[in-house]
N, C-alpha and C positions, 0 to 999 in steps of 0.2 A: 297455666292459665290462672290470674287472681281473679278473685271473688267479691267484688264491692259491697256493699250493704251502707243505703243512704236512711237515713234516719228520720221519718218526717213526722212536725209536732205538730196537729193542729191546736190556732190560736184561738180559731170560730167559736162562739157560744153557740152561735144559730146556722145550722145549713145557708148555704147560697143556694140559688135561683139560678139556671146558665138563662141568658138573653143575651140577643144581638141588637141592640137599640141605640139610634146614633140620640146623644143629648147635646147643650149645647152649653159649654161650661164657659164661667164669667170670674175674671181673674183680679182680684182688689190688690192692689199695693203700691208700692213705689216703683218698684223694677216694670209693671204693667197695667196702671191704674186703665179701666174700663174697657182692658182688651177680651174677644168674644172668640173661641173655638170651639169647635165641634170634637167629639171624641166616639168611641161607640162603646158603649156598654156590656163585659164580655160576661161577667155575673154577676148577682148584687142579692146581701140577705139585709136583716133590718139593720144592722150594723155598720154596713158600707159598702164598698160596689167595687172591682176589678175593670181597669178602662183599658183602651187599646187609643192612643196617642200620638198625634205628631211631635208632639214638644215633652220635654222633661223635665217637671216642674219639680223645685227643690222639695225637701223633705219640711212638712209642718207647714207645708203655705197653704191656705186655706182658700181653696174653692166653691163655688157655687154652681150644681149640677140645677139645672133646666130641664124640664122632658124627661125624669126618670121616672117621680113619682105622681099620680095623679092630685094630690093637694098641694102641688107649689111647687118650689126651687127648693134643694136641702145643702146646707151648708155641709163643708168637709175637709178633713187636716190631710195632706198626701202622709199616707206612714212608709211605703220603699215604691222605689220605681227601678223596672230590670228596661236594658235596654234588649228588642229584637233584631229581627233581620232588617224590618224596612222602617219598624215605629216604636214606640217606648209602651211599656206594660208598668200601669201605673194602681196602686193599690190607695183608694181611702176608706177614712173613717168619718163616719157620718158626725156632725158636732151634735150635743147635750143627748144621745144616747145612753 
């Protein structure tokens, strides 16, 4: 029998939060200038928020979450996105944090 031993670093400065909260994220650029999807929110600290996804959006494109935080929309860089079984698991960073 081998032994694995996986190694995990956290990157966090600040715990997350778990939530199940669907937002409704707004996507600026050339590839998708003013298209509108929903995502849901799987945890989120002040830093930036782990999403559960139909689409998989490149690395560094910048988002705008809707519906997460009580004073407005908060802008966000995607930094990895893994794909799952049925939808993509998308990690960002909140911008001027």
């Amino acid at each position: 029998m081998v032994s694995v031993s996986i190694d995990f670093i956290e990157l966090r400065k600040e715990p997350r939060a778990v939530a199940q909260r669907t937002v409704c994220i707004a996507c600026d650029g050339p590839a998708q200038t003013g298209s509108r999807l929903e995502g849901v929110v799987v945890d989120h600290g002040p830093g930036g928020a782990g999403l559960l996804m139909s689409h998989p959006y490149t690395l560094n494109r910048v988002l705008t979450l809707e519906g997460l935080h009580a004073d407005g929309a908060r802008s966000a860089h995607v930094r990895w996105v893994r794909r799952t079984r049925t939808q993509y698991r998308v990690g960002v960073e909140f911008v001027g944090v």
